[in-house]
N, C-alpha and C positions, 0 to 999 in steps of 0.2 A: 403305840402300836397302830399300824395301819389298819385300818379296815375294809375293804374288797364290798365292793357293790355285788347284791346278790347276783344283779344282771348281767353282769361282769364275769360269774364265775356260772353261769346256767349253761349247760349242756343242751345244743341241737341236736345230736347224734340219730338219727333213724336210719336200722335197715334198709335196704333198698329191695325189691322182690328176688332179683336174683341173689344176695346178701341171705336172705330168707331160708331161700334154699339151702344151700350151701350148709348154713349151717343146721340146717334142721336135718339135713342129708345125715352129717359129720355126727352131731349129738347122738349119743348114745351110752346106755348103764344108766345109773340111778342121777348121776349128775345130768347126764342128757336130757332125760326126763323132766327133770329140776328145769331146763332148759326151756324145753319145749311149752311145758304147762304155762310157765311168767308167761308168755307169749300168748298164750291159747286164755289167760285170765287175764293178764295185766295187773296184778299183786306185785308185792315187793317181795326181794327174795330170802329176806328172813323170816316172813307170813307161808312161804312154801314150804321153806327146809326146816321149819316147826310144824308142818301139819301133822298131826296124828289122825289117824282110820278115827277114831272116837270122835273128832268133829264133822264125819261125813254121814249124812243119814240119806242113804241113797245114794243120791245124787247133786243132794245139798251141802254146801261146806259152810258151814260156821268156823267163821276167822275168829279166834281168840282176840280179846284184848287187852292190850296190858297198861299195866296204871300209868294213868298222863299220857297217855295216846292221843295223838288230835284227832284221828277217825280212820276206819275201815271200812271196809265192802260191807262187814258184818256175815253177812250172810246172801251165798251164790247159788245161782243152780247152776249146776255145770250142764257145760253142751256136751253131748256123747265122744267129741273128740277128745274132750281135757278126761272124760273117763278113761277114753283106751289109753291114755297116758298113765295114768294109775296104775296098773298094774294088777298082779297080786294082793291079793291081801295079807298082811303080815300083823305082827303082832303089837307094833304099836306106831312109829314113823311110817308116813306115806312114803317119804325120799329119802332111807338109811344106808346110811356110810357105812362101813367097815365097820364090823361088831353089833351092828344094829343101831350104830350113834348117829348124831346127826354128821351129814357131810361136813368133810373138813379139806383141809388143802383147795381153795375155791380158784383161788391163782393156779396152782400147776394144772388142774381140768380146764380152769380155763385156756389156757396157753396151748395145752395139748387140742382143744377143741378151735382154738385159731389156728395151728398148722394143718388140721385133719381139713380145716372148711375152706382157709386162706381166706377167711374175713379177718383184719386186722380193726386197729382204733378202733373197738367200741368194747365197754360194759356193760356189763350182765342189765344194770339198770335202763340201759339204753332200750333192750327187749319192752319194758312198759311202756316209754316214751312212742314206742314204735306200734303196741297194740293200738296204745289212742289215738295214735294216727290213722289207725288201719277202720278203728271203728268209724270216725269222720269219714273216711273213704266209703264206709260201706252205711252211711247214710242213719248212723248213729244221732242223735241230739246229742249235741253237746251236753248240755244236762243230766244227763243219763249216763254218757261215757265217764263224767266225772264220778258219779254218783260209783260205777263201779269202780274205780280207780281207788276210792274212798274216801275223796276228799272235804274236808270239814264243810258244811253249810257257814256261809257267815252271815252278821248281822242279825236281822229280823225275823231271815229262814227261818235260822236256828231254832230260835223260838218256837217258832209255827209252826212248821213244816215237818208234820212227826212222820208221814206214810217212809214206807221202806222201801219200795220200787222195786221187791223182788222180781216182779214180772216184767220190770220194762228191763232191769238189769239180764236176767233170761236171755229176753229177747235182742239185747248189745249184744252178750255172747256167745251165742248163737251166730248174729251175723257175722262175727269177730274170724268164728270158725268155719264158718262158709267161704269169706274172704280168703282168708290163710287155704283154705284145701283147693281154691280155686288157683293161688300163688304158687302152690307145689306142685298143682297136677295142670295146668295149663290146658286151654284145649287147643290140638293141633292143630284144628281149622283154623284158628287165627295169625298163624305163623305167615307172615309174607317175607319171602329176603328181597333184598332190596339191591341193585346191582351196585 
């Protein structure tokens, strides 16, 4: 059996700002949502489409984790935008499917939410790939950005390194969503056409 170099099969994919649009325009319902929020956090999106209102106190989301996990955010503050994305409060899924189940059919939303936006080639994961981007653009430390991303400390870190960076993590997303609201609301003055 062949084996495929991981670098081989790694995904570049990032939105583009107008790509941004587009589909943040297009997204809408509880899958929309589901949408919007990976972008506005940069989680995976089976960490979204298992949030329960019972991991959020406030405005704080504790990420579940599950055994054999290499790592998570653990624990967010959300910026006010990833709130208005939330919703209502229901009785137990933050982003409930049909029935009150978790979303299902993740293909046909998405398909449907490619012709609505006319972003083609990208997946739903590519939305993280694209916050980390977004947060280096908005002047994020690298360190930090991983830290929310939730990627494992290695080596010595590990060890060491117990602090939990709630507040620098905040402060990523927060600019995260500065960035993004500045990508969908553009300001006019800077618009030059060009002959």
């Amino acid at each position: 059996m062949r084996r495929t170099n991981p670098q081989e099969r790694a995904r570049e994919r990032i939105l583009t700002d107008d790509e941004i649009r587009a589909v943040w325009n297009a997204a809408t319902g509880a899958y929309g949502n589901v949408v919007r929020f990976l972008l506005l956090t940069a989680q995976r999106r089976e960490k979204v489409a298992a949030m329960r209102w019972s991991d959020l106190d406030g405005n704080v989301w504790t990420i579940r984790t599950e055994e054999r996990e290499k790592g998570n955010a653990r624990e967010l503050v959300l910026p006010e935008a990833a709130m208005e994305v939330l919703g209502e409060r229901g009785e137990n899924l933050v982003f409930p499917g049909k029935g009150g189940k978790q979303i299902s059919g993740w293909s046909k939303h998405k398909a449907r939410l490619d012709g609505l936006s006319g972003v083609r080639a990208w997946v739903l994961h590519d939305l993280r790939r694209t916050a980390r981007s977004l947060m280096s653009r908005a002047g994020v430390r690298p360190d930090i950005a991983e830290h929310v991303l939730g990627r494992a400390l290695v080596g010595i870190k590990r060890v060491y390194d117990r602090h939990q960076y709630r507040e620098e993590k905040a402060d990523a997303l927060h600019r995260l969503a500065s960035l993004l609201s500045l990508i969908l609301n553009p300001p006019a003055g800077n618009v030059v056409k060009i002959a």
